[in-house]
C-alpha positions as CSV (number, residue, x, y, z in Angstrom):
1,X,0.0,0.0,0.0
2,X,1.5,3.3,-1.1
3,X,0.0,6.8,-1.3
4,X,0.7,9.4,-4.2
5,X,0.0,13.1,-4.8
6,X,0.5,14.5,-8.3
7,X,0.3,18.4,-7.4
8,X,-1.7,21.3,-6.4
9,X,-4.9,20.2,-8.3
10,X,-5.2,16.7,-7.5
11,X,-5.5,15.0,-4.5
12,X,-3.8,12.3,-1.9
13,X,-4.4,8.5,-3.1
14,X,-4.0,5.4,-1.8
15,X,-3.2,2.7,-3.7
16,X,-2.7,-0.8,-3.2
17,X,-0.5,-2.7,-5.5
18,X,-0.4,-6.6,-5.7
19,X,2.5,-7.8,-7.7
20,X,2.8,-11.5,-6.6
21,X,5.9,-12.0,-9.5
22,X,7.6,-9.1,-8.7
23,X,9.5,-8.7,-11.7
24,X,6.7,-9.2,-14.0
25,X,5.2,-5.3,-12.6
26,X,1.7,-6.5,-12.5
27,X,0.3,-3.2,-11.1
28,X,-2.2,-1.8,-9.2
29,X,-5.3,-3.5,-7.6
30,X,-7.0,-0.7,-5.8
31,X,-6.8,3.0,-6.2
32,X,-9.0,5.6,-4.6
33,X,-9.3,9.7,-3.4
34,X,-10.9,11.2,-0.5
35,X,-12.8,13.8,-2.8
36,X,-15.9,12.6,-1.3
37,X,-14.7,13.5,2.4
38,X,-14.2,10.9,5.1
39,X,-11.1,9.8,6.7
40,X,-7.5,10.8,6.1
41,X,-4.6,8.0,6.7
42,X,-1.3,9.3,7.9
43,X,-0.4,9.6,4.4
44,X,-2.7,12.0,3.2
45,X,-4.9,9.9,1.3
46,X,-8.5,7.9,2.0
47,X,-8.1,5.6,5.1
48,X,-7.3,1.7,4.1
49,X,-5.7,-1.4,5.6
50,X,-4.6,-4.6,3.7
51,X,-4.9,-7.9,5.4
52,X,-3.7,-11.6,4.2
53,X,-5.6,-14.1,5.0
54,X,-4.6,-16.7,3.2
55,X,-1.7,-17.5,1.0
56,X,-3.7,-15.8,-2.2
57,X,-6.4,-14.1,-0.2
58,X,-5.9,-10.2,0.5
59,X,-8.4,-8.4,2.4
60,X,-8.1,-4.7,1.9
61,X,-10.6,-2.4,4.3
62,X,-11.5,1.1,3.3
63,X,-13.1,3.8,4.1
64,X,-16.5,3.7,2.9
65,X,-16.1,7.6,1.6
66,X,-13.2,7.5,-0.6
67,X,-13.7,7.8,-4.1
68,X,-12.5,4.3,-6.3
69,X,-11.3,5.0,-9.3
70,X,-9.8,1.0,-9.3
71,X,-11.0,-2.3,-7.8
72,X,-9.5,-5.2,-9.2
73,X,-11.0,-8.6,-7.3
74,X,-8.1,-11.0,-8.9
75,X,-5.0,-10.3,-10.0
76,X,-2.8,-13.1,-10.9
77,X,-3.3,-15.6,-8.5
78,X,-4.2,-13.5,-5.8
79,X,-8.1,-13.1,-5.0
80,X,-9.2,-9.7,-3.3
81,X,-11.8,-8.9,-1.1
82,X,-12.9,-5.3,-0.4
83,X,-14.7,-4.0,2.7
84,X,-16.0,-0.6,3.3
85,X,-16.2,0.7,6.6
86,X,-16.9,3.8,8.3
87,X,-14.5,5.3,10.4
């Protein structure tokens, strides 16, 4: 999980990348703003935690506010669950 911030006009993301083959860059899963309000991370961007729970299972919980511009639910091998919550 990794934020990034592109300048004065856009805002803080937070992205989640799941690259399972490292050198085959695979990309990201889960991208998403807090345009829509809600809770900050740290970071800047939208509140979100990431969670294995099993060897290709990745739970990643968000805040229910952020704007999602990405939301991939497999990539490679690797299934993803998403959970919005309210914080």
């Amino acid at each position: 999980m990794f934020m990034r911030e592109c300048g004065a006009t856009t805002d803080f993301t937070t992205q989640v990348s799941v690259d399972p083959w490292f050198w085959q860059g695979i990309g990201n899963a889960f991208v998403a703003d807090g345009y829509n309000g809600g809770t900050r991370g740290a970071w800047g961007g939208p509140w979100a935690d990431m969670k294995w729970t099993g060897p290709n299972e990745l739970l990643v919980t968000h805040d229910q506010q952020a704007r999602i511009f990405d939301r991939k639910e497999v990539v490679g091998s690797v299934t993803i669950t998403y959970r919005p919550k309210k914080r």
